[in-house]
C-alpha positions, 0 to 999 in steps of 0.5 A: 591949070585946066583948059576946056576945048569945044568943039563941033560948031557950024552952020546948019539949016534948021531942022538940021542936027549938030553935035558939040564936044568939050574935052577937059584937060589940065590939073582936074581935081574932080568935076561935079557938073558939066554944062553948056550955055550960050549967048545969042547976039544982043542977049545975056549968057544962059544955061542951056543945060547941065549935067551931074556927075551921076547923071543927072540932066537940066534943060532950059525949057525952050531945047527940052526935047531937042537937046541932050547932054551926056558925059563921058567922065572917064574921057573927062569930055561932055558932048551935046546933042542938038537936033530939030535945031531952030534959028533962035539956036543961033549963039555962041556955045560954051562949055562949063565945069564945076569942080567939087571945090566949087571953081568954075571954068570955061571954053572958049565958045563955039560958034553955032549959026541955024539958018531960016 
């Protein structure tokens, strides 16, 4: 079983800055990539970002500059930096791993408000 916790929501002024964080646990076979998405109200889920093992990172053009993943594979934890935040950030954010046996897991979502 693996469980990924998120944490790090909040409510924040844009402009503002929040840090989000995503601490893997459980029977980890080894985990290829690590990512975030997030589904704002009335809109479908969309990766906001990702990150390989090696490093390497993919942002979805609107947070490109703004946002930055990184991980930390010897904590099996996987942070994102969002600052310049926007209200259009508004959205429910999920952490997501890929295992080198292709299976998926999810977070259960942490809530990030920007207000106007």
């Amino acid at each position: 079983q693996v469980q990924l916790v998120a944490s790090g929501g909040g409510l924040v002024q844009a402009g503002g800055s929040l840090r989000l964080s995503c601490v893997v646990s459980g029977t980890i076979f080894s985990i290829k990539t690590m990512g975030w998405y997030r589904q704002a109200p009335g809109k479908q889920r969309e990766l906001a970002t990702s990150i390989t093992r090696a490093g390497t990172t993919n942002y979805v053009d609107s947070v490109k500059g703004r946002f930055t993943i990184s991980r930390d594979n010897a904590k099996n934890t996987v942070f994102l930096q969002m600052n310049s935040l926007k209200p259009e950030d508004t959205a429910v954010y999920y952490c997501m791993i890929t295992q080198l046996d292709s299976r998926d897991y999810w977070g259960q979502g942490t809530q990030v408000t920007v207000s106007s």
